[in-house]
Rosetta silent file (secondary structure, phi, psi, omega in degrees, C-alpha in Angstrom):
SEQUENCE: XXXXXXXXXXXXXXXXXXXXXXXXXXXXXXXXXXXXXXXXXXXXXXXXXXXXXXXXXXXXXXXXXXXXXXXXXXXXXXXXXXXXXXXXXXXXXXXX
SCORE:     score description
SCORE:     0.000 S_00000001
   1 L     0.000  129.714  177.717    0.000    0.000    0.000 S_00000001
   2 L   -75.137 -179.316 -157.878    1.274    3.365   -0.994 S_00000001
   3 H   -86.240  -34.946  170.602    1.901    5.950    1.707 S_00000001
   4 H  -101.110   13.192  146.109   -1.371    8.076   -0.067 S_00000001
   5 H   -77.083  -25.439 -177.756   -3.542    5.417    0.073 S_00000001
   6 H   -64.825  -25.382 -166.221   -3.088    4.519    4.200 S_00000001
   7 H   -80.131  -33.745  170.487   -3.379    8.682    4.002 S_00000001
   8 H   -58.066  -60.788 -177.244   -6.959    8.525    2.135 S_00000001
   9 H   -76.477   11.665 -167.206   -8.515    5.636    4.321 S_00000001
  10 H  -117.388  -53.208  177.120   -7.104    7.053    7.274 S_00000001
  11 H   -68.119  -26.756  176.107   -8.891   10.212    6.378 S_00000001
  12 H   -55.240  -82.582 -173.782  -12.162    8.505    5.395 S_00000001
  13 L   -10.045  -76.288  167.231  -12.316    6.396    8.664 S_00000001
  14 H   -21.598  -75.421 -179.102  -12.084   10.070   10.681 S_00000001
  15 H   -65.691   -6.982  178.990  -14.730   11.445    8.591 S_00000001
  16 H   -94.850  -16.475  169.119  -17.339    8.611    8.956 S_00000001
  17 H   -89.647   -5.961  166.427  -16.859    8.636   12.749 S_00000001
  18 H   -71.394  -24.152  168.528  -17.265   12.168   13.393 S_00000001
  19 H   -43.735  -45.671 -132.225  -20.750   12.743   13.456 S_00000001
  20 H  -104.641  -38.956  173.355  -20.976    9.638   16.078 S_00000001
  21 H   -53.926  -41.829 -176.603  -18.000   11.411   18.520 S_00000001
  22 H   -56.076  -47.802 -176.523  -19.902   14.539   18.011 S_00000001
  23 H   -27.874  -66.294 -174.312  -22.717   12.956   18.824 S_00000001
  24 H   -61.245  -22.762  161.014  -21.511   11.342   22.130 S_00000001
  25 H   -61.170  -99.884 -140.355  -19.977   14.867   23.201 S_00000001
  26 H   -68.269  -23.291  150.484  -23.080   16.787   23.403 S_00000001
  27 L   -85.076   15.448  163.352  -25.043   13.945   25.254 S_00000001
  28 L  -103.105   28.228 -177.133  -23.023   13.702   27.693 S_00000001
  29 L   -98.135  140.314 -170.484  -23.532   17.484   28.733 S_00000001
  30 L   -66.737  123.319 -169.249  -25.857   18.017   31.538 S_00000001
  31 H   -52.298  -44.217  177.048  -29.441   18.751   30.855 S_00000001
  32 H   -20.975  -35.031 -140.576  -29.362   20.917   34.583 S_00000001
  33 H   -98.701  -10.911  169.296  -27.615   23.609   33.318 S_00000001
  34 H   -43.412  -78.086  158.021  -30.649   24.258   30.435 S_00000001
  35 H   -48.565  -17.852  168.661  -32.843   24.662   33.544 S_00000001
  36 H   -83.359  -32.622 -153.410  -30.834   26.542   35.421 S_00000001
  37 H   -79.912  -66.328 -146.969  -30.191   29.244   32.629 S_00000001
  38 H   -76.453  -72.021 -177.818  -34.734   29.493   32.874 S_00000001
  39 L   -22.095  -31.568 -136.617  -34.530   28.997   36.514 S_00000001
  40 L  -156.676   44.229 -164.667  -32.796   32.131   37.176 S_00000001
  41 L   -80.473   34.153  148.084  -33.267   35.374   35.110 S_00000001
  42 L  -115.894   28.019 -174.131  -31.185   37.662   37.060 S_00000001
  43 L   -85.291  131.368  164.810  -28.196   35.109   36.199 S_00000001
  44 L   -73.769  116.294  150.388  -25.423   37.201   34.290 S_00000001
  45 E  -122.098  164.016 -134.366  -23.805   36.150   31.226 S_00000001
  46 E  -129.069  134.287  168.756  -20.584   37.595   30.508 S_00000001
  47 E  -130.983 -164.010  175.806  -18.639   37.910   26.588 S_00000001
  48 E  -121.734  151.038 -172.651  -16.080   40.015   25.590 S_00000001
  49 E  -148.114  152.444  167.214  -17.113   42.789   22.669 S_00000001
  50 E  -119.790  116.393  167.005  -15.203   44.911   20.970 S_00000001
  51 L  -104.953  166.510 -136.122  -16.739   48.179   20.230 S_00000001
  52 L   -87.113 -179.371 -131.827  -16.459   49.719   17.073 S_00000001
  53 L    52.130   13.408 -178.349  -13.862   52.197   16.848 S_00000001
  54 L  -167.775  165.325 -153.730  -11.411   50.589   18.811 S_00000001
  55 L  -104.653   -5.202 -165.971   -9.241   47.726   18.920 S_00000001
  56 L   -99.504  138.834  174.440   -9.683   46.508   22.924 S_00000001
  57 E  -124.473  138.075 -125.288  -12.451   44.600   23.891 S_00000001
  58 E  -100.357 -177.125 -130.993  -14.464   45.245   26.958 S_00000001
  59 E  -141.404  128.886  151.708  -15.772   42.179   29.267 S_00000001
  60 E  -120.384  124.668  177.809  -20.068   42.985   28.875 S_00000001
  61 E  -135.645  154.684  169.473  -22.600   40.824   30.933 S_00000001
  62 E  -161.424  161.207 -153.430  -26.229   41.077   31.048 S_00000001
  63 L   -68.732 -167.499  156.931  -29.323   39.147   32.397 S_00000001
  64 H   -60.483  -32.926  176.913  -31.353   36.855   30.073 S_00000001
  65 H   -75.152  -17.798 -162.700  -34.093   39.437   29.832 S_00000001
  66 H   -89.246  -35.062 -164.909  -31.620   42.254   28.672 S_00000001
  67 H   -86.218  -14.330  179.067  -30.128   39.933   26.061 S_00000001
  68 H   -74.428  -47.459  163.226  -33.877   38.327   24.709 S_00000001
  69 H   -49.064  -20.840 -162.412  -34.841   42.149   24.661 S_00000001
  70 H   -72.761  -83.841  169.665  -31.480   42.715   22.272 S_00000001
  71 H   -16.074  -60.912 -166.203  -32.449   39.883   20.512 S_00000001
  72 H   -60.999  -48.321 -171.684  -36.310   41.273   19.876 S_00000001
  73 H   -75.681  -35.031 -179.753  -35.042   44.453   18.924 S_00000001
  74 H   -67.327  -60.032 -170.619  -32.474   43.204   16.205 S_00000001
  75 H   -85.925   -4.408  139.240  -35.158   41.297   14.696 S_00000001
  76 H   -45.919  -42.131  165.637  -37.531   43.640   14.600 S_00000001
  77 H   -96.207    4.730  153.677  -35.109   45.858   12.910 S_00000001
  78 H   -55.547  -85.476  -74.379  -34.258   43.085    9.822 S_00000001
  79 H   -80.554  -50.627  170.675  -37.594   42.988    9.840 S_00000001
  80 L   -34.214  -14.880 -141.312  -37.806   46.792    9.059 S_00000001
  81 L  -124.946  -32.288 -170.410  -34.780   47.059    6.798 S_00000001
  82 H   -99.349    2.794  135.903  -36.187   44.340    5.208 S_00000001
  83 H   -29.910  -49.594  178.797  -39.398   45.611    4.594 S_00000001
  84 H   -56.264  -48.909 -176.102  -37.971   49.004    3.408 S_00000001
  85 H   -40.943  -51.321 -164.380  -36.276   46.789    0.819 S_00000001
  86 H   -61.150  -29.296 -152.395  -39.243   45.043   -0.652 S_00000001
  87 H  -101.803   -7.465  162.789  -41.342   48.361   -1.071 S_00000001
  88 H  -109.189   31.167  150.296  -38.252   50.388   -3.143 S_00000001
  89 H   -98.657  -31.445  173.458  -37.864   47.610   -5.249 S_00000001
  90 H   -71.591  -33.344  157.602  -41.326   47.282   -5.979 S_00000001
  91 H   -38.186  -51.910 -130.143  -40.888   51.354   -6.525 S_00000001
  92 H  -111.346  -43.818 -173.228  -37.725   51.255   -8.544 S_00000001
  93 H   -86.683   -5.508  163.347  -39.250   48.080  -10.749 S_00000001
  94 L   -87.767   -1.341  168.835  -42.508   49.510  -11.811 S_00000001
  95 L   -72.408  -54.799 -174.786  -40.849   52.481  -13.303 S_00000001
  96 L   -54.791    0.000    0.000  -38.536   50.394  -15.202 S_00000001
């Protein structure tokens, strides 16, 4: 066997068992901590952000309700942007 066939099946092998390691990772993570996250909405969670203009990025935490409010408000404003879209295209293409 040449050295880039052992390198092919060796690569196969990998890829048909990752799905079943991924698999076996993420059930063994504890359902608890799902419920605890609900359990608890003045629980902080904390990321790092870089805001724009600058290159350092600051440490931000906020409850569940401040980030599901974030959340509401971002997709509300797709929703908006994408709204705008539809109605100057229908503008721009009856013209044409």
């Amino acid at each position: 066997m040449t050295n880039r066939l052992r390198l092919s099946i060796a690569v196969s092998a990998v890829l048909a068992l990752q799905p079943i390691v991924l698999a076996q990772a993420s059930a063994g993570e504890p359902k608890a901590k799902e419920a605890g996250d609900k359990a608890d909405p003045e629980r902080k969670f904390c990321r790092m952000e870089t805001p724009t203009g600058s290159i350092r990025p600051i440490r931000v935490c906020k409850t569940r309700a401040e980030l599901d409010a974030e959340a509401s408000q971002g997709q509300a404003s797709k929703n908006e942007m994408n709204n705008q879209m539809m109605r100057s295209q229908m503008v721009s293409g009856s013209r044409g």
